[in-house]
BAKE-432773 format. One record per residue (C-alpha): residue in one letter; x, y, z. Coordinates in steps of 0.25 Angstrom, whole numbers, padded with zeros to 4 digits. Layout:
# BAKE-432773
+------+-------+-------+-------+
| nuza |     x |     y |     z |
+------+-------+-------+-------+
|    A |     X |     Y |     Z |
...
+------+-------+-------+-------+
END
This chain:
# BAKE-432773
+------+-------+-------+-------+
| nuza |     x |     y |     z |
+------+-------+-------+-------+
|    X |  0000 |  0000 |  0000 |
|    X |  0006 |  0014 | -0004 |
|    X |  0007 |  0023 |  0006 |
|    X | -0002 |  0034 |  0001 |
|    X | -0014 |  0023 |  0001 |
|    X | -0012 |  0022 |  0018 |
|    X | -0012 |  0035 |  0020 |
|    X | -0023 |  0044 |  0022 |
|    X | -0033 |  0045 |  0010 |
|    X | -0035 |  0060 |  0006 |
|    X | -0044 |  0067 |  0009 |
|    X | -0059 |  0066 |  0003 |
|    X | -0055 |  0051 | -0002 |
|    X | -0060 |  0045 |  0009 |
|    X | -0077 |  0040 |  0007 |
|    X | -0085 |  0033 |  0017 |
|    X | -0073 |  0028 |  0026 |
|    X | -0065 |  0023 |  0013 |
|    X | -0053 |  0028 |  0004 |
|    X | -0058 |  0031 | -0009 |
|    X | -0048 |  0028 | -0018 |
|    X | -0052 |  0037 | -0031 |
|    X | -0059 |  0050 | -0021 |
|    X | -0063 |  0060 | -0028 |
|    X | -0058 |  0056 | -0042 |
|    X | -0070 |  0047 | -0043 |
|    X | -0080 |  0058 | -0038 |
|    X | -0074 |  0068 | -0048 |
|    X | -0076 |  0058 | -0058 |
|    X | -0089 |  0056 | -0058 |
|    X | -0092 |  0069 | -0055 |
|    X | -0084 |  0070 | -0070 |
|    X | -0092 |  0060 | -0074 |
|    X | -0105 |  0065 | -0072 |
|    X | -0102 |  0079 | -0078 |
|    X | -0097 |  0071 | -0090 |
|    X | -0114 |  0069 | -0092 |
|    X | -0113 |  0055 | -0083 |
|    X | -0123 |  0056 | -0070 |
|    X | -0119 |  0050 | -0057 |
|    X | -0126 |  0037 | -0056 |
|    X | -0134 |  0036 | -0042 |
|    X | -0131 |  0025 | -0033 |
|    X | -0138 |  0012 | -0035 |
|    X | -0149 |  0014 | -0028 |
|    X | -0154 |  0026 | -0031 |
|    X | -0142 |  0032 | -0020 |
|    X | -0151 |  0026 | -0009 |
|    X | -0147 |  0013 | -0008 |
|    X | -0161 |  0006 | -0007 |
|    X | -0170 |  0016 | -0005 |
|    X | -0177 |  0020 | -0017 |
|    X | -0176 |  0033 | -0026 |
|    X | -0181 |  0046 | -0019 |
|    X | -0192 |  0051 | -0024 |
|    X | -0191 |  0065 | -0033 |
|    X | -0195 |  0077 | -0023 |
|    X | -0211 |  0082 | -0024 |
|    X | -0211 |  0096 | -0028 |
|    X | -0222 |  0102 | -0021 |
|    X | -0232 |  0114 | -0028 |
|    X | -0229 |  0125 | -0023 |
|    X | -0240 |  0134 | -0017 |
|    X | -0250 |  0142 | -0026 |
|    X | -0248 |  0155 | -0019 |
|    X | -0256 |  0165 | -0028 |
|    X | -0269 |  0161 | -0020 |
|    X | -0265 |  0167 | -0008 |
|    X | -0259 |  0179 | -0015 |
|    X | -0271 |  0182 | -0022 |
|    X | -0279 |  0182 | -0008 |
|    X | -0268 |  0188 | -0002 |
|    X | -0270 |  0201 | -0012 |
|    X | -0285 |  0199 | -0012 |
|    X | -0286 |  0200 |  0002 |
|    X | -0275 |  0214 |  0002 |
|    X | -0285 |  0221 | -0010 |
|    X | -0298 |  0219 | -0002 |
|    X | -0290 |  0225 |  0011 |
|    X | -0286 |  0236 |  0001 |
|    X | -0300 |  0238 | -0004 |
|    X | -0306 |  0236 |  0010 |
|    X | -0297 |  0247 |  0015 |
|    X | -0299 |  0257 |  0003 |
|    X | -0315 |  0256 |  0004 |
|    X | -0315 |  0257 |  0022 |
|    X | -0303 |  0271 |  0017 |
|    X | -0315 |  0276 |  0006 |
|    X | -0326 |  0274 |  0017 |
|    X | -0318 |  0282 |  0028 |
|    X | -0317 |  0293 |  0016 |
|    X | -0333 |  0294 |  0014 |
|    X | -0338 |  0307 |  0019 |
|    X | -0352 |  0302 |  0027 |
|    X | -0364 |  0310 |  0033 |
|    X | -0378 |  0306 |  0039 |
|    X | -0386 |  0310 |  0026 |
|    X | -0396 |  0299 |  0028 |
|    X | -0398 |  0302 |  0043 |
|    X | -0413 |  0311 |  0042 |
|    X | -0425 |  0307 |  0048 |
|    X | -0439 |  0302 |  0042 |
|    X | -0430 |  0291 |  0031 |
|    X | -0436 |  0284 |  0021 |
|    X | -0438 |  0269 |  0027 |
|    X | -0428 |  0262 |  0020 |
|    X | -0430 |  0256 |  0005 |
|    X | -0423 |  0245 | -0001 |
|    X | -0412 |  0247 | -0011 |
|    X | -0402 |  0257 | -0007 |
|    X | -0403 |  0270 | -0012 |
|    X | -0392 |  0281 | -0012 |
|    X | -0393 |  0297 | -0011 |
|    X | -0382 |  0303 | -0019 |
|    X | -0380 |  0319 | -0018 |
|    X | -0370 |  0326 | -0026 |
|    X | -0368 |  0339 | -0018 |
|    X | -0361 |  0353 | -0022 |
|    X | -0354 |  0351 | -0009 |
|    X | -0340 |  0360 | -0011 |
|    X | -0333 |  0354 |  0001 |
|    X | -0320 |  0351 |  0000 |
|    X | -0316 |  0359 | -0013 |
|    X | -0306 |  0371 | -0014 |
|    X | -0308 |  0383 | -0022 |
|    X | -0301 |  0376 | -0034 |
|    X | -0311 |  0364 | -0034 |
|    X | -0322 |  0372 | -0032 |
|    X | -0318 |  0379 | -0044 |
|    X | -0315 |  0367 | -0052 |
|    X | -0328 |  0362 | -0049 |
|    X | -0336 |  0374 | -0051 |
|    X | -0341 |  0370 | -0036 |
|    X | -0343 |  0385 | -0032 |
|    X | -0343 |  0390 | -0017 |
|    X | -0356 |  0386 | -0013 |
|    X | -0357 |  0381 |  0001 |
|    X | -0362 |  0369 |  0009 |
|    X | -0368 |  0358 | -0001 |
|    X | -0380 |  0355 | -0010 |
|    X | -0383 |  0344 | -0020 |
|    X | -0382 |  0344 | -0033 |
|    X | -0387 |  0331 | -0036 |
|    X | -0396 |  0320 | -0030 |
|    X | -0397 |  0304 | -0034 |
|    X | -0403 |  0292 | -0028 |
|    X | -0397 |  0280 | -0030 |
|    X | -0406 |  0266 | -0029 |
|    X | -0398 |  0253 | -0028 |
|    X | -0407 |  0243 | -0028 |
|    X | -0404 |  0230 | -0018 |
|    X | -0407 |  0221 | -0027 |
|    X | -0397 |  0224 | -0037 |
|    X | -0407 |  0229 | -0047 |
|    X | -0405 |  0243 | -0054 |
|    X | -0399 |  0255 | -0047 |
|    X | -0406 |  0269 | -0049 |
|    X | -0398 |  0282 | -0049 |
|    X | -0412 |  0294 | -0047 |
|    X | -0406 |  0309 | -0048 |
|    X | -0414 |  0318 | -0038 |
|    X | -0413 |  0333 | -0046 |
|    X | -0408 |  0342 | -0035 |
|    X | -0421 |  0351 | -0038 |
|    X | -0429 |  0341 | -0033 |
|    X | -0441 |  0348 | -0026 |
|    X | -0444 |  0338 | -0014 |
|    X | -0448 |  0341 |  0001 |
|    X | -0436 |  0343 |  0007 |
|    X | -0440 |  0339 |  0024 |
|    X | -0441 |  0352 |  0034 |
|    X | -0440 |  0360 |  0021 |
|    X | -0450 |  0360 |  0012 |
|    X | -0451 |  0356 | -0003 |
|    X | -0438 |  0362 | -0009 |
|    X | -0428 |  0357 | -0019 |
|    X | -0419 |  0342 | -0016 |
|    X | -0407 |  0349 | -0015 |
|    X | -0412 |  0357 | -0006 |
|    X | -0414 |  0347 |  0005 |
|    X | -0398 |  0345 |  0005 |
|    X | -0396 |  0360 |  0006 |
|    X | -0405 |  0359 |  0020 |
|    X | -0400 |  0347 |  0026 |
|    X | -0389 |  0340 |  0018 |
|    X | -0389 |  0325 |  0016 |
|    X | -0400 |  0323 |  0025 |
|    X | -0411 |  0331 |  0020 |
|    X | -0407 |  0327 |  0008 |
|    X | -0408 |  0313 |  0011 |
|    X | -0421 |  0314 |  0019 |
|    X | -0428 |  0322 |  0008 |
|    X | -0425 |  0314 | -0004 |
|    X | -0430 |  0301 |  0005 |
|    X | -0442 |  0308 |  0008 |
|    X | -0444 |  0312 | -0007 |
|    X | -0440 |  0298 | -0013 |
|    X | -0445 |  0288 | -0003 |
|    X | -0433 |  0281 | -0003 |
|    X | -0422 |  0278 |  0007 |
|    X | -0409 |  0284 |  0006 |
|    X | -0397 |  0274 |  0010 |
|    X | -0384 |  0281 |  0006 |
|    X | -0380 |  0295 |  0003 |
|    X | -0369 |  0300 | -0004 |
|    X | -0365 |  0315 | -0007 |
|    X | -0355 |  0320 | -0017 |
|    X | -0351 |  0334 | -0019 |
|    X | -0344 |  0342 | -0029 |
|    X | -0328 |  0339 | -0026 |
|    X | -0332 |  0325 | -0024 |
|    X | -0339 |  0321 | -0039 |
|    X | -0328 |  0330 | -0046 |
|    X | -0317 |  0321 | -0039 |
|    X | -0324 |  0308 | -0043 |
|    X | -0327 |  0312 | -0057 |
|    X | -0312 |  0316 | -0058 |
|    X | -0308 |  0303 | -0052 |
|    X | -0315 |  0294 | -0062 |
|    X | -0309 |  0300 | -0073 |
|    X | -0322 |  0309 | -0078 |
|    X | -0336 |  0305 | -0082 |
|    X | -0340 |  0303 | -0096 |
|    X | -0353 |  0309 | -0097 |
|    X | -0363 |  0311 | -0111 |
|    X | -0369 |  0324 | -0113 |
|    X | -0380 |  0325 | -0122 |
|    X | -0378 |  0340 | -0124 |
|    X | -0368 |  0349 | -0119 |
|    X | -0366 |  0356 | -0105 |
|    X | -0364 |  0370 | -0103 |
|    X | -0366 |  0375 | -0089 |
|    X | -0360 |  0386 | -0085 |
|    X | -0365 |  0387 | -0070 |
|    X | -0358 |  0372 | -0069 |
|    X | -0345 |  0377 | -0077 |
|    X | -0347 |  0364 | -0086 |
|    X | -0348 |  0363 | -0102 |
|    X | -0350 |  0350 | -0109 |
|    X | -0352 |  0345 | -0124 |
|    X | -0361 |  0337 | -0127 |
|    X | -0357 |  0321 | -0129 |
|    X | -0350 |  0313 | -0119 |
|    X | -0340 |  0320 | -0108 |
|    X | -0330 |  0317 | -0098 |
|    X | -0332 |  0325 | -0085 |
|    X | -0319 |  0328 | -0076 |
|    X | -0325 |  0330 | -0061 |
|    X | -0328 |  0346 | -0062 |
|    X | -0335 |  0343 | -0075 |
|    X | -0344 |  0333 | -0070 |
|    X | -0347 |  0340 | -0058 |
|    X | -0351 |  0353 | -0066 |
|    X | -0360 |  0343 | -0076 |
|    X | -0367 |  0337 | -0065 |
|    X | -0371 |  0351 | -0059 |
|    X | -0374 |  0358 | -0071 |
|    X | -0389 |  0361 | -0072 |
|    X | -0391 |  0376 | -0076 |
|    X | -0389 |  0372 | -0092 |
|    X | -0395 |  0359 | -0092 |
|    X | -0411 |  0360 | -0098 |
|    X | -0415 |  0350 | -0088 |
|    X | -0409 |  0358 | -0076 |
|    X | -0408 |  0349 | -0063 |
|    X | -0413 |  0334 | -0069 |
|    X | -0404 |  0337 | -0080 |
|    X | -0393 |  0338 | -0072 |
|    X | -0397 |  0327 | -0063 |
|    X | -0396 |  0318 | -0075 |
|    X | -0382 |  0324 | -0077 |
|    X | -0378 |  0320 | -0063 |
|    X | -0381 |  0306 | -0065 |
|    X | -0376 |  0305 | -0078 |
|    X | -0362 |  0310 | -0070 |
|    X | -0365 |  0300 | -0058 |
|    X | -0366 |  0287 | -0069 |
|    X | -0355 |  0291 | -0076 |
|    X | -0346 |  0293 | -0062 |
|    X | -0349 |  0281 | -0057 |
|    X | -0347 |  0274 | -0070 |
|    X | -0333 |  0281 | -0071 |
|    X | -0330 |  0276 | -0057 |
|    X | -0333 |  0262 | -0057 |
|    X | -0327 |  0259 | -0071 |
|    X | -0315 |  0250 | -0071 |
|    X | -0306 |  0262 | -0076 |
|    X | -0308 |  0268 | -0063 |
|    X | -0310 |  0255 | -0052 |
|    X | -0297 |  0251 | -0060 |
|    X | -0288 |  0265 | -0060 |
|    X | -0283 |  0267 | -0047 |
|    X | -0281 |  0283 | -0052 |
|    X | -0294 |  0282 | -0052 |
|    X | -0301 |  0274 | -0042 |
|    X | -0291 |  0281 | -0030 |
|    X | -0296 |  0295 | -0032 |
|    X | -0312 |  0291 | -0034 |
|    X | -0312 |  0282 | -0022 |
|    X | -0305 |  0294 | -0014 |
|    X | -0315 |  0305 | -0022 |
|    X | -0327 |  0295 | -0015 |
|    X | -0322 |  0294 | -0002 |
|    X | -0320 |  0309 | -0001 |
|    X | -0331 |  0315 | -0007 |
|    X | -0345 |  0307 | -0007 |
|    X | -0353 |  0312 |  0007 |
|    X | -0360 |  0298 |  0010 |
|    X | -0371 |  0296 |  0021 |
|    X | -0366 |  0291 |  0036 |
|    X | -0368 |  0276 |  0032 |
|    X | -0363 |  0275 |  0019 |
|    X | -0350 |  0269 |  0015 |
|    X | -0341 |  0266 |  0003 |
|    X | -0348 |  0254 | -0001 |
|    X | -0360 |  0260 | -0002 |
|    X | -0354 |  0269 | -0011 |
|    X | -0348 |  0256 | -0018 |
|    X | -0362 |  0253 | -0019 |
|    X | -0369 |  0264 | -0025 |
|    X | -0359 |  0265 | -0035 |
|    X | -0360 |  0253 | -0040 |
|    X | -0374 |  0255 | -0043 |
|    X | -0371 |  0269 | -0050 |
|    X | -0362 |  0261 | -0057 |
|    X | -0374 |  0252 | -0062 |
|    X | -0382 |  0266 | -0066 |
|    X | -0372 |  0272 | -0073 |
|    X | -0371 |  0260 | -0082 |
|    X | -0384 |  0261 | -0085 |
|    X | -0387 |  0249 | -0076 |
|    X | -0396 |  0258 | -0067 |
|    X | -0406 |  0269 | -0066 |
|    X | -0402 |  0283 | -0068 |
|    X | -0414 |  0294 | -0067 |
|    X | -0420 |  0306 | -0061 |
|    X | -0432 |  0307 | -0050 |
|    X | -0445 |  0309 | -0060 |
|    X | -0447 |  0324 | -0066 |
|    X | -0460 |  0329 | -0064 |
|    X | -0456 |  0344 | -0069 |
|    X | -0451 |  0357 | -0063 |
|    X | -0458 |  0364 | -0050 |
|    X | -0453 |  0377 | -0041 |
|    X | -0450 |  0377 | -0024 |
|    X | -0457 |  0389 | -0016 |
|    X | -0445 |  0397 | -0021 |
|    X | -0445 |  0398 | -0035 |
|    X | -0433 |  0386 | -0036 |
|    X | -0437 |  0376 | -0048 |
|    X | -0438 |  0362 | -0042 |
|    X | -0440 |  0349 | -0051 |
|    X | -0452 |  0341 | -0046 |
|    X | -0452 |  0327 | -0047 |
|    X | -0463 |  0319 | -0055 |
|    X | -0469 |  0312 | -0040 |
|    X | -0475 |  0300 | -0044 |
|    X | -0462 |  0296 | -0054 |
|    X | -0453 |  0299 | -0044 |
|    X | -0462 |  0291 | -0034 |
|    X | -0462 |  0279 | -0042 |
|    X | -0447 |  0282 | -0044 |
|    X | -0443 |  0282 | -0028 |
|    X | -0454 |  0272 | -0023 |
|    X | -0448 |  0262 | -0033 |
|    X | -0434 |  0265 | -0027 |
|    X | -0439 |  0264 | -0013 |
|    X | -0443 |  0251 | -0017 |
|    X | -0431 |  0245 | -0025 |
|    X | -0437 |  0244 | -0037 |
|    X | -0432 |  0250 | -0052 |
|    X | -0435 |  0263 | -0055 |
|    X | -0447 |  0262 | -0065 |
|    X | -0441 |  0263 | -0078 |
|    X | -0449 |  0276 | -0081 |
|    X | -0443 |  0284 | -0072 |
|    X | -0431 |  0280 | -0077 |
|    X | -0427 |  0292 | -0086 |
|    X | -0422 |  0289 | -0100 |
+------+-------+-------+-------+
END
């Protein structure tokens, strides 16, 4: 035996208690073998000895998480929306309107007082001037609707009450509608339209002059349809005949435009709903719901400007302005109280009268929740 085979094998030739003889040549070699495109063959056995082949590892699916997500972010919008409509509410500017004596029992259907007033509050000296608001104080109405929506989902009816109106206003006498708000605000108001309708008044809301202009402006205008041209010059508004886009000053000078027009007050409460219809149109059309340029400033422009009754809230508004919406697309009833012709008050003021058993039908068949009659209805 040479003497380099006694001595002590070097290092990382010794496996498993034994001298292996080749080391690390044989590794490198098959390592060299398996780059030259030859695999390592596997023990017999599988490299297990007897046990059998392990089985290739499950891949396991991996969670659909988009469920979740998708609630997750339904969940955040309704919170958004929740927290935007109770901010809105908390805007509204409320007051007792419908707190009078002697009320109407109540009539099924639900049945809205809406007031567009000449309030000036909260316009400077500029605005009143853009707006040709005057300095007239305090407030008085400009126009007057009542607005049916049915419960049982039929049609809703939109009736213009002409400010010139001669009713019996209650401690006062027979005088002019509009005169009942001068007296005693919303609530004389209230009280005496009741009183001269038979119906029950649920909801009140009030408008003034800032208030329409901004919501118009917010919308973008209102497209009107003129059949003849407009020249008021008490209203400071000038129109041609045909179709028409209406900023927010320019819609409020139409709607209170009367000295020009040949059927004076009826006349111009035709043009105040033709106004109404087509802002509400304007508001609840994709191109505003959808524009956040626009929908911002007219949620704001409602919550600061509409006078609403004590127990009214935002989703009664929600509410009534859906069923404009249903009227100004022609899927509702849109007239006046009945005409019965032109009369005087005690002091020489000309007062329209209505036609009293019409405007009877008229009222006792909102009273009851029931359809205007159809001959009522003006073309």
């Amino acid at each position: 035996m040479s003497d380099w085979s006694a001595a002590e094998p070097p290092r990382g030739r010794r496996q498993a208690g034994r001298y292996d003889y080749y080391g690390d040549n044989r590794a490198r070699g098959n390592a060299a073998g398996a780059g030259r495109g030859r695999p390592p063959q596997p023990p017999p056995g599988g490299g297990r000895g007897n046990q059998p082949p392990a089985r290739p590892p499950v891949r396991t699916r991996r969670k659909r998480r988009w469920p979740r997500r998708l609630a997750i972010a339904l969940v955040a919008l309704l919170v958004l929306l929740g927290a935007g409509v109770f901010y809105v509410d908390s805007t509204l500017q409320r007051t007792d309107a419908l707190a009078f004596d002697d009320r109407v029992e109540d009539t099924p259907g639900t049945n809205w007082l809406i007031v567009g007033s000449d309030s000036r509050e909260g316009l400077d000296d500029t605005q009143r001037d853009d707006l040709s608001a005057g300095d007239a104080g305090g407030r008085r109405t400009d126009s007057m609707m009542l607005v049916h929506v049915p419960s049982g989902g039929g049609q809703p009816s939109m009736i213009s009450l002409p400010r010139d109106s001669s009713v019996s206003i209650p401690g006062y006498g027979r005088d002019k509608l509009n005169a009942a708000f001068s007296y005693g605000g919303p609530q004389l108001l209230g009280q005496t339209v009741e009183q001269a309708t038979g119906v029950h008044i649920d909801h009140y809301a009030e408008i003034g002059f800032g208030g329409f202009a901004e919501l118009v402006d917010a919308v973008g205008g209102v497209d009107v349809q003129l059949d003849a041209p407009m020249n008021d010059d008490m209203a400071n508004v000038h129109l041609p005949a045909g179709p028409n886009t209406l900023d927010g000053a320019t819609a409020l000078s139409f709607v209170r435009a009367r000295y020009s027009l040949e059927g004076g007050d009826l006349e111009r409460a035709e043009n105040q709903r033709m106004v109404m219809g087509a802002l509400v149109d304007k508001a609840t059309s994709p191109a505003t719901l959808l524009n956040p340029f626009r929908m911002v400033p007219l949620v704001n422009g409602a919550g600061q400007t509409f006078l609403l009754d004590d127990g009214d809230h935002v989703w009664h508004l929600g509410s009534l302005a859906l069923a404009l919406g249903e009227i100004s697309r022609g899927e509702g009833v849109t007239t006046s109280v009945p005409f019965g012709g032109f009369g005087y008050t005690d002091s020489g003021q000309s007062v329209v009268e209505w036609d009293s058993e019409n405007a009877l039908r008229m009222f006792d068949a909102i009273a009851a929740d029931e359809p205007v009659p159809p001959d009522l209805v003006e073309p």
